[in-house]
N, C-alpha and C positions, 0 to 999 in steps of 0.2 A: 497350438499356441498362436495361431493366425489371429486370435483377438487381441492378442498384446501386444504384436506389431499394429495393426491397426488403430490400438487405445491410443498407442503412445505418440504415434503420426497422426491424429485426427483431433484428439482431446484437444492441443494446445491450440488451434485452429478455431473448433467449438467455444471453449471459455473466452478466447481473444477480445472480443470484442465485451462479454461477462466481467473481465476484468477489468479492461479499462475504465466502463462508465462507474464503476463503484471504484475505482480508484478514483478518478477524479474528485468525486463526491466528500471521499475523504479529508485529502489535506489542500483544497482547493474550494472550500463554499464561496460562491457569491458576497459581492459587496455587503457591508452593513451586517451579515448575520450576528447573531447574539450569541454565542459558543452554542452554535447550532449543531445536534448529531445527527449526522451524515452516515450512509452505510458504502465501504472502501474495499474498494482492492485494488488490483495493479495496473498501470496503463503501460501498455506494450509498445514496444519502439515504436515511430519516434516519442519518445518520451514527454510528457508536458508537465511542467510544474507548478509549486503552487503548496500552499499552506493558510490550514484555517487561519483566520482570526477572531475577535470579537466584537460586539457591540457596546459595551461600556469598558471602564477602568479595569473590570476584573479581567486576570488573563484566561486564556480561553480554557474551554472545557477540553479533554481528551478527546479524539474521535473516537467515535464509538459507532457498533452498528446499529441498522434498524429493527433489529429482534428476531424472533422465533422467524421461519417462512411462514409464509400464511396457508389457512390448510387449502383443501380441494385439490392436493397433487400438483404445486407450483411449477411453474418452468422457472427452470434455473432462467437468470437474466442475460441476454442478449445469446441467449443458445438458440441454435438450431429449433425451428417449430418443431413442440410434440416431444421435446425433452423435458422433462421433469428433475425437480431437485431430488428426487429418489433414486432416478436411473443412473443422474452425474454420483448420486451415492455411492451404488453398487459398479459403478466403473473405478471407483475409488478404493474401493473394498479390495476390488479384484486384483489392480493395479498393488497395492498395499502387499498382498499375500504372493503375487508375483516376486516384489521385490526383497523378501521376508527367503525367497532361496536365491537372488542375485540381489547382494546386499551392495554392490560395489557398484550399481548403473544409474552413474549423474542424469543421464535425460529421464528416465524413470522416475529419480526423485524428486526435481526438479518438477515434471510435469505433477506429479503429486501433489506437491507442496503447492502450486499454483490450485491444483482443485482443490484442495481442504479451503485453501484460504477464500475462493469465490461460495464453499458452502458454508463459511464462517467457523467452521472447524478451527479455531485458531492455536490452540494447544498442539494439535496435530499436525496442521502448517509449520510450526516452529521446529517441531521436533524434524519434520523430513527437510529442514531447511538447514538444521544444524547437520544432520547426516551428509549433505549433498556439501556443506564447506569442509567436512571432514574426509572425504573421499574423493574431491576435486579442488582447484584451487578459484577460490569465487571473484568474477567479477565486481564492480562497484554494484552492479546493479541487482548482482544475487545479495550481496549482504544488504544493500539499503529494505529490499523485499525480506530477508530474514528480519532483520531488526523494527519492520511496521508488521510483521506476524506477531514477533514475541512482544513487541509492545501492548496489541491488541490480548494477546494470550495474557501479559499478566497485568489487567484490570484497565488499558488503555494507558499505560502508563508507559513514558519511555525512559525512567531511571533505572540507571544502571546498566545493563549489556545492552538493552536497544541504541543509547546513546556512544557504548563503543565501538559498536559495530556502523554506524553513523559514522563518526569519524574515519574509522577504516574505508569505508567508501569514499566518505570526501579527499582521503590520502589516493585512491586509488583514481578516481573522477571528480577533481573539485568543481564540474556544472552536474553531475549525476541529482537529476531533476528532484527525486524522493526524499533524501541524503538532504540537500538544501531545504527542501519545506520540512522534513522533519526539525533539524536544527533550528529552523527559525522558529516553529513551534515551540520548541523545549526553550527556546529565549526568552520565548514573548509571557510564555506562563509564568518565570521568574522576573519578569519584568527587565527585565535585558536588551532594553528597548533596541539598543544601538547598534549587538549582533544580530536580533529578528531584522531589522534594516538591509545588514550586509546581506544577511542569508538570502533572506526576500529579492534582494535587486539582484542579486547574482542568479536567481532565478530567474527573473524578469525577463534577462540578457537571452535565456533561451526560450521564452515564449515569442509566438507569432503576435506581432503588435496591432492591436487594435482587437484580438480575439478576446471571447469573454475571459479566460485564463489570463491575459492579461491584466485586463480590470480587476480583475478579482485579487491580485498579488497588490495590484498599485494602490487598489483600496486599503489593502492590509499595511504595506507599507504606509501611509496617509494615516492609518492610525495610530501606528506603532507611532510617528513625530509628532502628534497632538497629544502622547500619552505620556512620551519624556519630553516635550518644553512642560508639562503641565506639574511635572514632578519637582 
């Protein structure tokens, strides 16, 4: 069983950097996009925030990803040279059947749930994301990561449990960086100008000033107030 101590110490190491730049991606596009889709996953402490916006009156599209991997045996993104999105598969597979006879190990699931979502598995992310808050008690940061898996899992969409479990996070970390760009997203598409605003700038407060993550919020922000005086 020496591979499953080392999946489980190595993996989250491996995807770290896989995660972050497709989280970014997601609820954080550059100024001006047009409800442009981005392909997401998590950014790993320290944390940076951040939420789509759009380029006209409509409110934004859902993040979504960028589709199939492409063939020729991809490397997963930001992995280690010479790993393939087939091999993070079957580390997943494995990892999965490990935890199928120790149903009850938060890092296990946890590190799981983190590789389904970097291979877009997002059904499967969800699902070991609900397991890991039933079996442990989640931080802000595990639920806001639950709630952008099950969003993504059902159709991009954060109505209904992604949105409670949002709030649960923001009760738990009201700057939990995810948690705030979610919310201001789910605002801005009802045209809620005024809490995508709060959301937004209370994110702001934890970006490094002057960094594109920056711009990028203060852009959205800037829309979101050109889009209720305009109302």
């Amino acid at each position: 069983m020496k591979w499953v101590v080392a999946l489980v110490l190595a993996l989250p190491i491996l995807l770290a950097l896989a995660y972050g730049l497709l989280s970014r991606a997601l609820w954080a596009p550059g100024p001006g996009a047009t409800a442009t889709a981005l392909a997401l996953s998590r950014q790993p402490r320290p944390a940076e925030p951040g939420a789509p916006g759009a380029g006209s009156a409509r409110p934004p599209a859902a993040p979504v990803t960028s589709g199939a991997p492409p063939a020729a045996a991809p490397r997963a993104s930001g992995a280690m040279p010479g790993t393939t999105v087939g091999e993070f598969e079957q580390l997943a597979d494995r990892l999965a059947q490990r935890l199928q006879a120790q149903p009850n190990d938060p890092v296990g699931w946890n590190t799981l749930a983190h590789t389904y979502y970097v291979l877009k598995r997002f059904p499967d992310a969800a699902q070991a994301y609900e397991r890991l808050v039933t079996i442990s008690t989640p931080d802000a940061e595990t639920l806001a990561d639950y709630a952008d898996a099950l969003a993504m899992a059902q159709g991009r969409s954060l109505e209904g449990k992604p949105m409670e479990l949002v709030r649960r996070a923001l009760e738990l970390d009201p700057s939990q960086w995810k948690a705030l760009s979610m919310a201001a997203t789910y605002a801005f598409e009802r045209q809620d100008y005024a809490s995508a605003i709060e959301h937004w700038e209370r994110a702001l407060a934890g970006a490094q000033p002057g960094s594109d993550l920056a711009r990028s919020i203060e852009a959205n922000i800037a829309q979101a107030r050109t889009l209720s005086a305009s109302k």
